[in-house]
N, C-alpha and C positions, 0 to 999 in steps of 0.2 A: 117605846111606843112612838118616838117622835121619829126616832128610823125608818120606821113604818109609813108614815102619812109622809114622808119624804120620795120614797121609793115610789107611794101610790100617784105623787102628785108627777113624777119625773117618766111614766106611766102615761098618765095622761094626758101632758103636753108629747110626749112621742107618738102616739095616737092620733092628738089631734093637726100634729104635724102631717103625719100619713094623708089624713083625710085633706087637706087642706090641697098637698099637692098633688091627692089623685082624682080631684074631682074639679078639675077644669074643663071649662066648656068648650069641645071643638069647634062646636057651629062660630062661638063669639071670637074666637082666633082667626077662623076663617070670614067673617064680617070685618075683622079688624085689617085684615090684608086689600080686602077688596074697596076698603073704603080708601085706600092709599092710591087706586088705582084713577085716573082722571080722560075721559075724552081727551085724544087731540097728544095725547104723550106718545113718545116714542117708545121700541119693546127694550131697546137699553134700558130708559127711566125706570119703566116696569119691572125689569131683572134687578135694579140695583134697588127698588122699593121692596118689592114682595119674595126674591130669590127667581130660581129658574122655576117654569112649571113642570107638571107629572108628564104632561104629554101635550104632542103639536101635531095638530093636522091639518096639510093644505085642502084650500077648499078649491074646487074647479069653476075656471073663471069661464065668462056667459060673455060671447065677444057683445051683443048686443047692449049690455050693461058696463056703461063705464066706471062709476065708482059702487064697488063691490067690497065685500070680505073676501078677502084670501087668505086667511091662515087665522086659525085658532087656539088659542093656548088654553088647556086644562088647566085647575089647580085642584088639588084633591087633598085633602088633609084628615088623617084618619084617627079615633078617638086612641087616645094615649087609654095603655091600662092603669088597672085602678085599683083601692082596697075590697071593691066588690069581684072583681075578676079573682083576685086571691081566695076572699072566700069562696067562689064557686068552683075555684079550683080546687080544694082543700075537698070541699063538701065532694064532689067527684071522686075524687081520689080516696077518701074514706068507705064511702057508695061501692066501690069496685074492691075494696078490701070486701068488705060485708058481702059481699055477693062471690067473693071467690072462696072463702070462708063457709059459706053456708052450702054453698054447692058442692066444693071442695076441689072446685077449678072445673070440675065439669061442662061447665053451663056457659059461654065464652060468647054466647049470639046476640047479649045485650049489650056488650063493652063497647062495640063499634058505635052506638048513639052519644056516650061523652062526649065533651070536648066544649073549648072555648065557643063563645055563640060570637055570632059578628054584633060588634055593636055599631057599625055602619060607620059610614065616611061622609064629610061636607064636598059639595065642590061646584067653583064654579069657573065663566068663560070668557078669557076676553079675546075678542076679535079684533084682526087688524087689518088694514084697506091698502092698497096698493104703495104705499106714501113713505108707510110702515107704521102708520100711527095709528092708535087707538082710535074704533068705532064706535063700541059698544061692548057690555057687558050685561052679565047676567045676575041675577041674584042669587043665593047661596042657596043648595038644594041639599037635602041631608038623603041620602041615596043608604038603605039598608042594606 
């Protein structure tokens, strides 16, 4: 018996290992980068703070404005999977047994709706001014 509650207890902390590391918060990883980011820094500073971003796009300068944004940096950071994606992958994956089973493979016109759902991504922008320094930024948007 004491094999037993050993087993169940080693069990449970593997479990609750699982949950621990798949339920971390994207939005607060992406607040945590964005708060490293400061007015007035250079995009060196920025790269060697936060990494490189997802994506850069120049902006079209306005001769009549002289200090503008010219160029933007994305950051986009997408939710890690988790012990819920597993179960919903399982629970799928069982779903399409039952249905190819009971039809007998016939019936194929409902398989194409499976499939992982998007659990969305954070992201936000920082702008930079002719100078190369940081303008402004944006707040952190969770885009589904």
């Amino acid at each position: 018996m004491a094999g037993y509650n050993s087993d169940v207890k080693s069990w449970c902390w593997g479990l609750g290992l699982l949950l621990l590391i798949g339920c971390s918060s994207t939005r607060a990883k992406a607040e945590g980068k964005r708060v490293l980011v400061e007015i007035g820094m250079t995009g060196r500073d920025v790269v060697d703070r936060i990494g490189q971003p997802a994506r850069v796009f120049p902006v079209a300068r306005a001769p009549e404005v002289a200090d503008q944004t010219i160029e933007v940096w994305a950051y986009i950071l997408k939710a890690p999977a988790d012990l819920g994606d597993a179960a919903e992958f399982v629970l799928a994956a069982g779903t399409l047994v039952v249905i190819a089973v009971a039809t007998k493979g016939n019936d194929t016109h409902g398989i194409g709706g499976f499939g992982q759902t998007n659990k969305g991504r954070c992201t936000f922008w920082v702008g930079f001014g002719p100078d190369g320094r940081v303008r402004g930024l944006t707040d952190v948007d969770v885009v589904r």
